[in-house]
C-alpha positions, 0 to 999 in steps of 0.5 A: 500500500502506497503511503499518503501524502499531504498534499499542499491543497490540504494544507491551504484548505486547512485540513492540516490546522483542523487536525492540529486543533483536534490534537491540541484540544485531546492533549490539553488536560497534559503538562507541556512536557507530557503533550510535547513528547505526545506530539514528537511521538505521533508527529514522527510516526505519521510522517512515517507512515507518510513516506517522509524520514529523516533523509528527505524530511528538509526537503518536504520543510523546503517545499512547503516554505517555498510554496508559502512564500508565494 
């Protein structure tokens, strides 16, 4: 099974923000340093699982950075 991808139309209809509010709002009864490992854990293994690792992870930062400069 081919691994999904976030695509940028995802990111500007807010699909991602969604998500993270969703996040934020199941990990708002945690400590900082409890929903921060919580975060890193779950951030890391959604990327993942999306075919980003530590190899190619700048280049998805760049690719992103890129498109909201225009």
């Amino acid at each position: 099974m081919e691994p999904e991808k976030v695509s940028f139309d995802q990111i500007e209809k807010g699909e991602i923000l969604k998500a993270m509010v969703a996040w934020f709002e199941k990990t708002k009864p945690m400590k900082f340093a409890q929903r921060w490992d919580a975060f890193s854990k779950e951030a890391k293994a959604k990327a993942e699982q999306a075919g980003y690792g530590p190899h190619n992870l700048d280049q998805l930062i760049k690719k992103v950075r890129a498109k909201l400069a225009h």
